[in-house]
C-alpha positions, 0 to 999 in steps of 0.5 A: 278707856272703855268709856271711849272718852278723854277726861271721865273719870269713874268717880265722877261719872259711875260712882256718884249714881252707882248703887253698892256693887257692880259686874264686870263679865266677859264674854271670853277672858283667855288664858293669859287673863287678857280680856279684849275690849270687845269681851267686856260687859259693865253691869251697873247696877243704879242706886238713883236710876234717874240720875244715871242718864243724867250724868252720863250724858256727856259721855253718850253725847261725846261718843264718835257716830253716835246713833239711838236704836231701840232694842227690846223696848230700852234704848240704845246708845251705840257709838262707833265701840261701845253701847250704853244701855239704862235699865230699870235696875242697871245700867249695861256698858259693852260693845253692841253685840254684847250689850244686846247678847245681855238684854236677850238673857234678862228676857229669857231668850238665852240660858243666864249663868245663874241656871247653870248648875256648877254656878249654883253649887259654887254660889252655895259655897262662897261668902256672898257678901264679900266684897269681891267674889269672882266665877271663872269658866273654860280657857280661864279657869284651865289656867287659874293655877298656871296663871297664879304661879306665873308659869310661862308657855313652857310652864304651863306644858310642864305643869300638864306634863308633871300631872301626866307623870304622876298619874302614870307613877301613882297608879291614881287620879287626884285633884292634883293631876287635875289642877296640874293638867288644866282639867279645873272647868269652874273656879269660883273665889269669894275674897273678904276682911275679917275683923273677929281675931286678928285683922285679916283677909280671907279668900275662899276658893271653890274648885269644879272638876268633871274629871270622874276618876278622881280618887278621894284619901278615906283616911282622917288627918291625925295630927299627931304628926304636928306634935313634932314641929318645933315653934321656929317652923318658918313653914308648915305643909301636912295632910292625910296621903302621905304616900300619894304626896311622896309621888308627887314629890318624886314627880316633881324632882326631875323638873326642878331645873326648869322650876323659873318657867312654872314660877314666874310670879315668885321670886325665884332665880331663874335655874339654867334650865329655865333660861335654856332653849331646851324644851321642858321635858313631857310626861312620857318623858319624866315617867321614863326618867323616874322609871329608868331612875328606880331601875338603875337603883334595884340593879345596883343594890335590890332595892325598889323605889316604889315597893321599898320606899314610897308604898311604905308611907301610910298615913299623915305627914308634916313637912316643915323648914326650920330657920338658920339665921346666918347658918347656912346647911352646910353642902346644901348652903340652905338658910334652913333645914328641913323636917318631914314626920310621916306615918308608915306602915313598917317602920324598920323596913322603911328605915332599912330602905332609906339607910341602904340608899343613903348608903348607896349614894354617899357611902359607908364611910360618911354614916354613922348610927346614932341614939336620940331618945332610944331611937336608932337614927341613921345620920350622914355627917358632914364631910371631915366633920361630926356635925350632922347633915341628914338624920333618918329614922323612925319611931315608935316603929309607925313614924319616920323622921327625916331631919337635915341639921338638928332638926331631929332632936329639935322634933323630938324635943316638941314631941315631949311639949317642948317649945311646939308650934302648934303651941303657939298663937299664931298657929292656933289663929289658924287652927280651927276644926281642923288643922290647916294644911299649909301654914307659913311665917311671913316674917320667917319666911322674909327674914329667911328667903329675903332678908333686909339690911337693918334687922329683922322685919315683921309682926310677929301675928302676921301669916298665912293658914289654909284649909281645905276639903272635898264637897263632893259632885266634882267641888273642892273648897280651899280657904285661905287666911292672911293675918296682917300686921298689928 
């Protein structure tokens, strides 16, 4: 369609001149990631430059109102919305003013990106020669995280409002905040094959961010968190701030019911919230709901959310989901449990804290006082029953496990080598200096979240791993790794 030609194809008009890469710029890609027409440079670069003019002068020729102008010594193919340009090294395809703005910048005459210098601290950082690699800069990096979740209008706003609200909540800035405010202001994503191991794709994405308060965790990883995650963990999530991501967390609940606007690109039922035409909430308005939240708890029992509980997690944490193949949680109807390990700085308090709660919200009647291990765990059963729902409790007086089901026991069964996941080889694909803070079964999570007539599906090989890590000057690197399927 850009040729502005009926029946050209790129393969028989590009490729069979066309060296072994090629640009695509834009001169504005807005946050939708709709470019205009008019927006859209082609840079070509010629493995045969003679051929190139050759072959595409049926096209040149086919253009409605076609003059030939002279600009900086190269002639100019302008037709009535695009101009052809052959260059010594590429051949450049665009709307006049653009083609034009291009030759400028190859004379010196206007600054090219290659000078700007988060350009070049992003180059230094991504896999050169992968076979895409890609630089975004002002409305469409803002956006890059609100577009790869496919957030609505509404969604972006309740994304810019839940990083507003845990600024306010945490007391710090993060590349969290950052990312959910919109205040990424370069991204840069090198995406390639890998063969050594299994087969997989691998995607690196590096971050720029100007925002100069941004806080940065000092504390290492230590992945003895992981030690309690049992092999049929369908889903992984840790890192080394367990409490800046408990504020978060907290954040985040009170948005759960317009979670279809922030999700649009995942399969995710739309809630009644998302298909209402109530607006989604700011971040005045979630700090306000969480505050007056925490309040009404310290009223009723003395206890508070933030200095009781939150300010107690200290250190690294794992959060997993566990499947129950036709099991549903009982109360909750959930295909799978759920299992956080995190590192604390007072355990007993901690647990003192979270069983009063508990307590608080479900009553005396429902809890009972268990022994796993030599370890005191407060538990909520299910209604008229003994099963267990949710299980509380620390050990070694530094590590608190929460655990719906019996995932509990499950964790402190791997904490003694029994049947681990990070045991297991397809975490180990993933696991390479460093752990990698997120990892997911695709087959789990398919045969979990949505399941197929006829059995289950997938490899067992096959899933996803990411790590990443600050680079200093404002830069943040994540790398993601797909395997894929024997």
């Amino acid at each position: 369609a850009m040729l502005d030609v009926e029946n050209a194809s790129f393969v028989d008009t590009i490729l069979p001149w066309l060296g072994d890469e090629l640009i695509i710029a834009y001169r504005q890609l807005p946050s939708n990631y709709r470019a205009r027409q008019e927006d859209v440079l082609l840079i070509l670069p010629a493995d045969n430059p003679l051929a190139a003019p050759a072959i595409m002068g049926r096209v040149i020729q086919a253009q409605d109102l076609l003059e030939r102008t002279t600009y900086r010594g190269l002639t100019v193919y302008q037709g009535d919305q695009i101009s052809f340009v052959f260059t010594p090294l590429a051949v450049l395809i665009g709307e006049d003013d653009i083609v034009r703005a291009a030759l400028d910048t190859e004379a010196g005459e206007t600054p090219a990106i290659t000078s700007d210098p988060i350009f070049q601290a992003m180059r230094e950082e991504l896999d050169e020669d992968a076979p895409l690699v890609s630089y975004l800069r002002g409305d469409a990096a803002e956006a890059s995280l609100a577009y790869l979740l496919g957030a609505s209008n509404d969604g972006v706003s309740l994304l810019s409002a839940m990083g507003e609200a845990f600024e306010e909540l945490s007391r710090v800035e993060t590349v969290t905040s950052a990312l959910l405010n919109g205040e990424i202001d370069a991204v840069g994503v090198s995406l390639q094959f890998v063969n050594i191991g299994p087969r997989s794709v691998s995607a690196n994405v590096v971050l720029h961010t100007s925002e100069s308060g941004i806080v940065e965790t000092n504390s290492a990883f230590d992945p003895t968190v992981l030690e309690y995650i049992p092999r049929s963990a369908l889903a992984v999530h840790s890192g080394a701030d367990a409490q800046n991501t408990a504020y978060a967390t907290m954040t985040a609940l009170p948005t759960v019911n317009f979670a279809g606007r922030i999700l649009g690109g995942f399969p995710v039922t739309p809630t009644t919230g998302a298909l209402s035409t109530l607006p989604s909430p700011t971040g005045e308005s979630l700090e306000s709901a969480i505050n007056s939240f925490a309040a009404a708890v310290e009223e009723v029992n003395g206890i508070s959310l933030f200095d009781d509980v939150l300010d107690h997690f200290d250190g690294s944490y794992s959060f997993a989901l566990l499947p129950r193949p036709n099991d549903p949680l009982p109360v909750f109807n959930t295909p799978f449990d759920v299992l956080l390990v995190a590192q604390v700085n007072d355990g007993e308090a901690m647990l003192e804290s979270l069983s009063d709660l508990l307590e608080l919200f479900v009553g005396e009647d429902n809890l009972q006082i268990e022994r796993l291990d030599d370890y005191t765990f407060t538990t909520l059963v299910v209604p008229d029953s003994t099963d267990p729902l949710l299980r509380i409790g620390v050990v070694d007086d530094d590590l608190l496990i929460v655990a719906t089901g019996e995932s509990a026991r499950a964790a402190l069964n791997a904490r003694r080598g029994d049947n681990r996941l990070i045991e297991q080889p397809r975490w180990q694909v993933f696991d390479g200096d460093t752990p990698p803070q997120l990892y997911v079964d695709i087959p789990a999570f398919y045969n979990t979240f949505l399941p197929m007539s006829g059995g289950q599906v997938g490899d067992i090989q096959s899933g996803i791993g990411l790590h990443s890590r600050s680079l200093g000057d404002g830069l943040y690197q994540y790398n993601l790794r797909f395997t894929l399927p024997n």
